[in-house]
C-alpha positions as CSV (number, residue, x, y, z in Angstrom):
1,X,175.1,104.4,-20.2
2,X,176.6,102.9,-16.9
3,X,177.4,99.8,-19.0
4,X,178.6,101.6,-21.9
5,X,180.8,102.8,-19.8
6,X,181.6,99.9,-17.9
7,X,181.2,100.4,-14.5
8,X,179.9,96.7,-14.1
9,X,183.5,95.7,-14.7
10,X,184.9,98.1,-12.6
11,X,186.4,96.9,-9.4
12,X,185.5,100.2,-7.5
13,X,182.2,99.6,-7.7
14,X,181.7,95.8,-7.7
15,X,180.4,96.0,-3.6
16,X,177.9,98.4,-4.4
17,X,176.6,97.0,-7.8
18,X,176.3,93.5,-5.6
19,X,174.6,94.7,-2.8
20,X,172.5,97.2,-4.5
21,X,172.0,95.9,-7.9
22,X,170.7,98.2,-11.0
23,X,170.0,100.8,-8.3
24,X,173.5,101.8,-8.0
25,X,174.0,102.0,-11.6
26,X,173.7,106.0,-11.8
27,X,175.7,106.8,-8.9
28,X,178.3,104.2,-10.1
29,X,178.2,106.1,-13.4
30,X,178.7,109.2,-11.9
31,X,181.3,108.3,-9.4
32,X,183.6,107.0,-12.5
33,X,182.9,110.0,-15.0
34,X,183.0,113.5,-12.6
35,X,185.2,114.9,-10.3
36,X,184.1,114.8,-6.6
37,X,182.5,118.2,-6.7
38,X,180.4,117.5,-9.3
39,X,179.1,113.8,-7.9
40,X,178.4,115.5,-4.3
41,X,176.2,118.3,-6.8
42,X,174.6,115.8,-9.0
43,X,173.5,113.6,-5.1
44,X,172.3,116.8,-3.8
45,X,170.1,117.4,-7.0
46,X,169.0,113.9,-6.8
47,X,167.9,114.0,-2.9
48,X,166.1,117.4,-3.4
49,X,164.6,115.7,-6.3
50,X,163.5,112.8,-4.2
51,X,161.3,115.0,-2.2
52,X,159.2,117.1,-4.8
53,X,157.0,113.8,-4.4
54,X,156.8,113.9,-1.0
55,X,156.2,117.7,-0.7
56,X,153.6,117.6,-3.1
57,X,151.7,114.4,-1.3
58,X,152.2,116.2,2.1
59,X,151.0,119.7,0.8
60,X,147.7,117.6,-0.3
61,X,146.9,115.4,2.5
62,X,147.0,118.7,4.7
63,X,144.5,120.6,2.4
64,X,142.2,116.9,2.5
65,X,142.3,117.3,6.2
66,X,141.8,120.9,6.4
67,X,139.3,121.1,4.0
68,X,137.0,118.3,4.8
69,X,137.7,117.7,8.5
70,X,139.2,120.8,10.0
71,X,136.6,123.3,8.6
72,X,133.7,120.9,8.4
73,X,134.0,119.0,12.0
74,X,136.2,120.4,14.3
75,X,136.1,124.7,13.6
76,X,133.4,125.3,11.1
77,X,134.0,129.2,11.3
78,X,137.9,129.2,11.2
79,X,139.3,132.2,8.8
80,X,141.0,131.8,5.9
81,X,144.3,132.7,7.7
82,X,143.9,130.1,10.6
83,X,142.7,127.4,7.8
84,X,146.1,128.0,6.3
85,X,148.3,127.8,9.4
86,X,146.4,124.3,9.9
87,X,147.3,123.2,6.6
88,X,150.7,124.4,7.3
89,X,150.9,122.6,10.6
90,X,149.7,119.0,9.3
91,X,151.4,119.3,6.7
92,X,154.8,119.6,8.6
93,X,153.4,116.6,10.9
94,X,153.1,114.6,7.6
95,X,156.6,115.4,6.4
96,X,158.3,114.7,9.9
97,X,156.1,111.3,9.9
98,X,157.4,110.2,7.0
99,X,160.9,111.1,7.8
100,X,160.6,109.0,11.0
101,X,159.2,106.2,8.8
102,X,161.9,105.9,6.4
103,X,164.4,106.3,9.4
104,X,162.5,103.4,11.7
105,X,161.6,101.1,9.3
106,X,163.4,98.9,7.1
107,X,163.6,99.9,3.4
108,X,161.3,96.8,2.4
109,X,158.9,97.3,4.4
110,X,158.5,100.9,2.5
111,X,158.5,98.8,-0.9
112,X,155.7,96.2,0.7
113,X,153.5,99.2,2.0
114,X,153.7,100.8,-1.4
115,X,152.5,98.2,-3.5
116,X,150.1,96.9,-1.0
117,X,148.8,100.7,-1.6
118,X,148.5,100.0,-5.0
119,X,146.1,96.9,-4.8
120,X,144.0,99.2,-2.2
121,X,144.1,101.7,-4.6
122,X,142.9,99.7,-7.5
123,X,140.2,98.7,-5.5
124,X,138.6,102.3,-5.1
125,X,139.0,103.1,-9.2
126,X,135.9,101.2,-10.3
127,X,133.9,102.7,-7.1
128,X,135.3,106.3,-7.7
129,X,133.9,106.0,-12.2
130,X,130.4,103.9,-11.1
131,X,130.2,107.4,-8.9
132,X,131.1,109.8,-11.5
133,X,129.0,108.3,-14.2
134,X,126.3,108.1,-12.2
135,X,126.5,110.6,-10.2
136,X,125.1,108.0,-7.2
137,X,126.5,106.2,-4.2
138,X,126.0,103.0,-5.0
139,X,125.8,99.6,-2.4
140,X,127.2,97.4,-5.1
141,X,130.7,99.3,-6.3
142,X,130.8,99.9,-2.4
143,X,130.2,96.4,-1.8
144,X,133.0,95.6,-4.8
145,X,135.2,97.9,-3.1
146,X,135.0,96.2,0.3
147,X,135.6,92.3,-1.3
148,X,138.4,94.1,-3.0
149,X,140.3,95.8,0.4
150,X,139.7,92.9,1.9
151,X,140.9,90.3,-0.8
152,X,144.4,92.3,-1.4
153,X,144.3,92.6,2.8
154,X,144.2,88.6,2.7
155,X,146.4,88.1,0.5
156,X,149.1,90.3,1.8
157,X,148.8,89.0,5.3
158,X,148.7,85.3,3.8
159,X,152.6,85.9,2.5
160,X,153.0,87.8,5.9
161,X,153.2,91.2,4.7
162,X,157.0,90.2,3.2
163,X,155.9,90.2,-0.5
164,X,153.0,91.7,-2.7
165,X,153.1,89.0,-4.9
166,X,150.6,86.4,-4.7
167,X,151.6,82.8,-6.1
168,X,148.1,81.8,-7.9
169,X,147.5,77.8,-8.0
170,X,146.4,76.5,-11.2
171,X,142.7,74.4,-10.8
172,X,143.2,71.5,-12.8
């Protein structure tokens, strides 16, 4: 739609399409079709839709650590009412974390973690089915999990954390 519209060729916009790329396609598009009230109204709904994601992920990792560390380790006969104020608690900690890491850090860095996630997290999948199927911890998927951290690990740190892409040599 941007293009349709043709906010590439618009002059207005050229300083934010170079420096920002397809990202600043939508906000281009709506900074040439609305009026001001509407474009601060359509930003607002896309911040507050920005952080659905990260309320969800911080509402979960609180119940993870309340759940199996808080109850199990560290108060074992908590109440129901003081397991939810802990959840409530981390879970604040775990939003004003990442607030302090988005403000602290710089945006590729965010980008780099994230996909580095990603090749962590594919190395847990075939570990997490062996252990559903068979219902068994097993030294080999753990083992296969362990070559796999570690191999994304290398490979990161061998680019020096600036890319997640690993150039493969061909063997000829």
């Amino acid at each position: 739609m941007a293009i349709a519209a043709g906010v590439d060729h618009d002059p207005a916009h050229a300083a934010g399409l170079a420096r920002y790329s397809p990202n600043y396609a939508v906000p281009a598009l709506f900074l040439s079709s609305f009026s001001s009230w509407f474009v601060g109204l359509a930003f607002a709904g896309i911040a507050i839709g920005a952080l659905v994601p990260t309320a969800i992920m911080s509402t979960a990792r609180a119940n993870l650590f309340t759940r199996n560390l808080y109850k199990e380790f560290i108060h074992p006969d908590c109440t129901e009412a003081q397991e939810a104020t802990m959840a409530k608690v981390v879970s604040l900690v775990v939003k004003i974390g990442a607030v302090v890491f988005i403000l602290a850090l710089p945006h590729d860095y965010a980008i780099q973690l994230q996909l580095s996630a990603a090749s962590g997290s594919s190395s847990f999948c075939p570990r997490s089915a062996r252990a559903l199927y068979a219902l068994t911890q097993c030294a080999s998927s753990s083992g296969g999990m362990g070559v796999g951290l570690a191999a994304g690990t290398y490979m990161a740190a061998a680019q020096g954390f600036t890319s997640a892409v690993f150039p493969c040599r061909r063997l000829e």
